[in-house]
C-alpha positions as CSV (number, residue, x, y, z in Angstrom):
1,X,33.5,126.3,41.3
2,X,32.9,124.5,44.5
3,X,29.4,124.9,46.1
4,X,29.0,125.6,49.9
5,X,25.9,124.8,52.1
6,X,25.2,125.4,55.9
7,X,23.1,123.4,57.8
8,X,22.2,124.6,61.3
9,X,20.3,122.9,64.1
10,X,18.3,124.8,66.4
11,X,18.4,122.2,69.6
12,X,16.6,122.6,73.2
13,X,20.5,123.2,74.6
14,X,22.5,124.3,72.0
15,X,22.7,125.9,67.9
16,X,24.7,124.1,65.9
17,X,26.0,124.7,62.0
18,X,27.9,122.6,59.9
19,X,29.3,124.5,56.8
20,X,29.8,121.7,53.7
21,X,31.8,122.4,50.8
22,X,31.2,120.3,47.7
23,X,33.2,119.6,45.1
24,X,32.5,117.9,42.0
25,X,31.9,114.3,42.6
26,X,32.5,114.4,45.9
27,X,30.3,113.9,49.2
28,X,31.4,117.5,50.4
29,X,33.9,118.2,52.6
30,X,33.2,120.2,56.1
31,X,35.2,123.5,56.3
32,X,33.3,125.1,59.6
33,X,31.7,123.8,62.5
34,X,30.2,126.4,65.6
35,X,27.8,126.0,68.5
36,X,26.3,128.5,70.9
37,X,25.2,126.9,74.1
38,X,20.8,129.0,74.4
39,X,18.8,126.6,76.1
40,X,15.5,127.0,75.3
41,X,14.4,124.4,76.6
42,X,15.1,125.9,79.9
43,X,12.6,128.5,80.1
44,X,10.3,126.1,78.4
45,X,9.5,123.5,81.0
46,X,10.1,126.2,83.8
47,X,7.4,128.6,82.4
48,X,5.8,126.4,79.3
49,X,6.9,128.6,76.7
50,X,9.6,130.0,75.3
51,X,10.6,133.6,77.1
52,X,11.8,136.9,75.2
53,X,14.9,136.7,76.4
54,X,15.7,133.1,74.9
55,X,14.4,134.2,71.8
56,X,16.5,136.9,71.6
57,X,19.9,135.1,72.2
58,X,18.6,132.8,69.8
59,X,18.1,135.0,67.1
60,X,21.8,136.7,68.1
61,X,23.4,133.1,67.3
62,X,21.2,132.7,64.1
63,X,22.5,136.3,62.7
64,X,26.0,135.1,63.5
65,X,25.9,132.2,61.7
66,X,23.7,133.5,58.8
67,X,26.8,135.9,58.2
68,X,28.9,133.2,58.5
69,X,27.5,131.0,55.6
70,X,27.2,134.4,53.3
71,X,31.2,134.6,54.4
72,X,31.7,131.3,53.3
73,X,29.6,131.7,50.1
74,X,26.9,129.4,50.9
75,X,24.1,128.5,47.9
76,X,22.1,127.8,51.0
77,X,20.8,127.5,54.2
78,X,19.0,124.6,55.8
79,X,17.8,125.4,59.3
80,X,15.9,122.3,61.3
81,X,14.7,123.3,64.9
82,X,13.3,120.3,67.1
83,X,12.1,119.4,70.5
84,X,11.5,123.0,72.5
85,X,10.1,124.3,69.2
86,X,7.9,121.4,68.6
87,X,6.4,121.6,71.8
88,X,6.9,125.9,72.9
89,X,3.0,127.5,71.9
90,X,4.9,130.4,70.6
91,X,7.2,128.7,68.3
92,X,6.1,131.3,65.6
93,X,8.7,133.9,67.5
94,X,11.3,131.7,66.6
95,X,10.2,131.0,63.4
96,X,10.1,135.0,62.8
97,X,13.4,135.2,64.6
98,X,15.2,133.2,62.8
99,X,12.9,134.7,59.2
100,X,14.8,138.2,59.9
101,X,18.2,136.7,59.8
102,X,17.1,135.4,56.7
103,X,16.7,131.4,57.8
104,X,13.5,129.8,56.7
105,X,13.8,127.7,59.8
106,X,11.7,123.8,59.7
107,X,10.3,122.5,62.4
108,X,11.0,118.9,62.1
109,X,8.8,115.7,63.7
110,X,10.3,113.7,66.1
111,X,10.1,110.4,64.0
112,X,11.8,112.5,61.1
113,X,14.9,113.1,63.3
114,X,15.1,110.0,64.7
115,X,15.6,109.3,60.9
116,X,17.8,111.4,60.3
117,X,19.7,111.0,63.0
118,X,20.3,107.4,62.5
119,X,21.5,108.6,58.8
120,X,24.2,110.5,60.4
121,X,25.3,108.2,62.6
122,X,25.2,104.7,61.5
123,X,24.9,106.0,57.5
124,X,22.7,104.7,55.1
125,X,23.1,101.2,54.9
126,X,23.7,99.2,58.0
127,X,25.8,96.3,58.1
128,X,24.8,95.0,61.6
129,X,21.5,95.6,63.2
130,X,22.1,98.8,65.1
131,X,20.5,100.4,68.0
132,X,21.1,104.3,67.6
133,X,20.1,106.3,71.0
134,X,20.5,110.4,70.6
135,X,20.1,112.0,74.0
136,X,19.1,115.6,73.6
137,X,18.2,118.6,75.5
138,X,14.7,117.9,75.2
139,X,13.7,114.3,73.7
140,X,15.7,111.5,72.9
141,X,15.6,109.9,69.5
142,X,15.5,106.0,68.9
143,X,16.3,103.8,65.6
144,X,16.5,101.0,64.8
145,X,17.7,99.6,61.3
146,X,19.5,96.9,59.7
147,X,20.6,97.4,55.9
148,X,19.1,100.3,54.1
149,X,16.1,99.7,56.4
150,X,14.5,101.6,59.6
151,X,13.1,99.1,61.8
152,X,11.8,101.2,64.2
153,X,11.8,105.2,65.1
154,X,10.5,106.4,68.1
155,X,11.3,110.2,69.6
156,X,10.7,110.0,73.3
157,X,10.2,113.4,76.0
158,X,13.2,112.7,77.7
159,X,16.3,114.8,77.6
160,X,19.4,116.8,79.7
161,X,17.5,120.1,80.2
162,X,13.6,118.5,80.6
163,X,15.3,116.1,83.1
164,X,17.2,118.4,84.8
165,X,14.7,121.7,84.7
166,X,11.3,119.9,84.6
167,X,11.2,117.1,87.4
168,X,11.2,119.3,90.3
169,X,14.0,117.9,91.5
170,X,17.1,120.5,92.2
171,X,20.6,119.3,90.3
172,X,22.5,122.3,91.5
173,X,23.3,120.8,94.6
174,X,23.9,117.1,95.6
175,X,21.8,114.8,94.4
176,X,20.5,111.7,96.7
177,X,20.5,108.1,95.6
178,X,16.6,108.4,96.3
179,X,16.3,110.9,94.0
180,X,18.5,109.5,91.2
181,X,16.3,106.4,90.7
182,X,13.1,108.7,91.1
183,X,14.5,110.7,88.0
184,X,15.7,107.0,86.3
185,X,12.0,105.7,87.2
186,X,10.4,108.9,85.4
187,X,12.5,107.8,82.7
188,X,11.1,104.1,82.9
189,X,7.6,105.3,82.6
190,X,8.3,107.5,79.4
191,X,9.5,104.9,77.2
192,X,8.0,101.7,78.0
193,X,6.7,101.1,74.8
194,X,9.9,102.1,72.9
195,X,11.8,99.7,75.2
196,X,9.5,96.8,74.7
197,X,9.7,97.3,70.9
198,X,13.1,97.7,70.8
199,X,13.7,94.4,72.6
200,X,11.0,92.4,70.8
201,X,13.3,92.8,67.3
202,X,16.7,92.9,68.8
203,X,19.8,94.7,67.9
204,X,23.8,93.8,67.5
205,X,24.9,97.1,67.7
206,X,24.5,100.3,69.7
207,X,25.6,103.6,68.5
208,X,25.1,107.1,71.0
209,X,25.1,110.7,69.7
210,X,24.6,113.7,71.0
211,X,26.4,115.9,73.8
212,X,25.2,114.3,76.6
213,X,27.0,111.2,75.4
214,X,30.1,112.7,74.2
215,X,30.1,114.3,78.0
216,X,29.5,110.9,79.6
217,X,32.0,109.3,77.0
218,X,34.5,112.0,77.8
219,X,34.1,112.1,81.7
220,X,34.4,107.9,81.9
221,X,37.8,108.0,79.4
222,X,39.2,110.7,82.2
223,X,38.2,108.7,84.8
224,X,39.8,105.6,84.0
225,X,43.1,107.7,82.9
226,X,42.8,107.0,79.1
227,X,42.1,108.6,75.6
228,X,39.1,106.4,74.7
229,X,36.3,108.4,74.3
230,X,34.4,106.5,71.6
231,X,32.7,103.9,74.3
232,X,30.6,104.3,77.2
233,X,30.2,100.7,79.2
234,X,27.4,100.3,81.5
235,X,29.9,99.9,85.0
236,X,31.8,102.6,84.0
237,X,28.7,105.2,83.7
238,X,27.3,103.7,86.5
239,X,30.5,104.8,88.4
240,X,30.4,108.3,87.3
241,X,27.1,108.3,88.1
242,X,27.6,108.0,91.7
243,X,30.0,110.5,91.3
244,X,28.5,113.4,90.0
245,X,25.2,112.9,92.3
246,X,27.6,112.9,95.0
247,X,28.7,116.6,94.3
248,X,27.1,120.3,93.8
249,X,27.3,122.1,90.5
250,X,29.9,124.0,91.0
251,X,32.0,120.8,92.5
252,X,31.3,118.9,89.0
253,X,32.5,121.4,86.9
254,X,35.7,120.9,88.2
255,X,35.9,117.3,87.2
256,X,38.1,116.7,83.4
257,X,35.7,117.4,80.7
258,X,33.0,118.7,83.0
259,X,32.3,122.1,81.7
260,X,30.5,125.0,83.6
261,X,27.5,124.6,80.4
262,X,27.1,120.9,81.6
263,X,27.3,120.7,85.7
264,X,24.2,121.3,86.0
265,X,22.8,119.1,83.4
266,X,24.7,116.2,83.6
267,X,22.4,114.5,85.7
268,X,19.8,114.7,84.2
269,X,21.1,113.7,81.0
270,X,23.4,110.8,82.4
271,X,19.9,109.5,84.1
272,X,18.5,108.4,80.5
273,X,21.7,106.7,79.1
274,X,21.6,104.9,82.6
275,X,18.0,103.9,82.5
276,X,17.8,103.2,78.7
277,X,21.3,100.7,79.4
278,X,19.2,99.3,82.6
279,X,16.2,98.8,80.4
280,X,17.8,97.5,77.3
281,X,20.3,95.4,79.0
282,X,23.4,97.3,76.9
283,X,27.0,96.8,78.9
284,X,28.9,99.2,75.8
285,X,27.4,101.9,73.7
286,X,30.3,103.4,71.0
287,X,29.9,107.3,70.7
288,X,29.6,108.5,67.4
289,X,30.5,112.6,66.6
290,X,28.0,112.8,63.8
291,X,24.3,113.6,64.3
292,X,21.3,115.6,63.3
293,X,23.6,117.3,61.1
């Protein structure tokens, strides 16, 4: 009988879960996939912590899906959480949230899902040496590796919802050109380092995950009137860019594959692929579906 196992990732933005049925002598087969758009990172770098309410929706999503993997006769449940509950002071609550639903939910290092991001993405063995940038609500993850090697793993404080909730600078309305490069220079000054090591070995390759870059991916592919959403190139974002500073919230939403859940955080989040393609001199990055998961 075929074995079942859901993994679910508890992100700054959204929770994910990715049900996996496995067969015998096979790598398993995905049957369900759901997200719930929480954003705890939200109240996090607006108050420093996470609030009650948060918590609560949360631990509604993680009840959902624990039902669904019992549904689905899962053998088990792996719950990661990452950046907000690295860095919330009370990330206890959501580790007893999420331990009345029946999840024994890890809090996982940055470095470690860098790793395993890069897994997910790129697989286990790279053929070219590849770049792998994983823009979340929170931080963004870096590796590099070539072969069965990781090269380099960094996890930097960058991400969609710290970027667009915790620099002070209000994305609901338009956004000047003044204040885009001020929130693509805050992005400069986080990752210096990263970006210095990252040149020093060089890459061939350059994969994106994560929504922000299936957004961006998405949004330039509508733009120039085509299907392609697997690549972003550097003029093309750059465009959008413009674009999407150049309009309120509400105005963005309206654009092809802006959604309501990413108006107001799609500056924030395009303002780190930007930067990190300014500061790594990368003209194309292919999007990649896969992730954390």
């Amino acid at each position: 009988m075929p074995d079942s196992v859901a993994f679910i990732d508890v992100g700054t933005n959204s929770i994910h879960m990715l049900v996996v049925r496995f067969y015998e002598g096979s790598m398993g087969t995905p049957i369900f996939h759901d997200k719930e758009t929480v954003r705890m990172g939200k109240s996090l770098y607006e108050t420093g912590r996470l609030d009650e309410p948060t918590i609560e929706k949360a631990k509604l999503v993680l009840s959902k899906f624990a039902e669904i993997a019992r549904s689905n006769g899962c053998s088990e449940i792996i719950a990661m959480a990452t950046c907000a509950a690295r860095e919330a002071p009370n990330r206890h609550e959501l580790v007893e949230a999420a331990a009345e639903c029946g999840i024994r939910l890890q809090i996982i290092p940055g470095r470690e899902e860098a790793r395993l991001i890069r897994l997910g993405v790129a697989g286990p063995d790279c053929a070219r040496r590849t770049l792998c940038i994983d823009v979340g609500g929170g931080s963004t993850e870096i590796a590099l590796a070539e072969g069965k090697d990781d090269l380099y793993l960094d996890s930097l404080s960058l991400g969609a919802i710290r970027m667009s909730f915790g620099t002070g600078i209000d994305q609901s309305g338009k956004v000047s050109p003044k204040q885009y490069e001020t929130l693509k220079r805050m992005v400069a000054a986080q990752c210096y380092h990263t970006v210095a090591a990252v040149r020093d070995r060089g890459f061939e390759r350059v994969i994106g995950s994560s929504g922000t870059m299936e957004v961006l991916a998405e949004a330039c592919a509508a733009k120039r009137g085509d299907m392609d959403t697997d690549v972003i190139t550097r003029t093309e974002l750059k465009a959008l860019m413009r674009q999407l500073c150049s309009m309120t919230a509400a105005e963005r939403c309206k654009l092809p594959k802006i959604s309501a859940s990413r108006a107001d955080i799609a500056i924030g989040g395009g303002s780190v692929v930007e930067a990190l393609m300014d500061l790594l001199d990368i003209e194309r990055i292919e999007v990649s579906h896969n992730g954390l998961r």
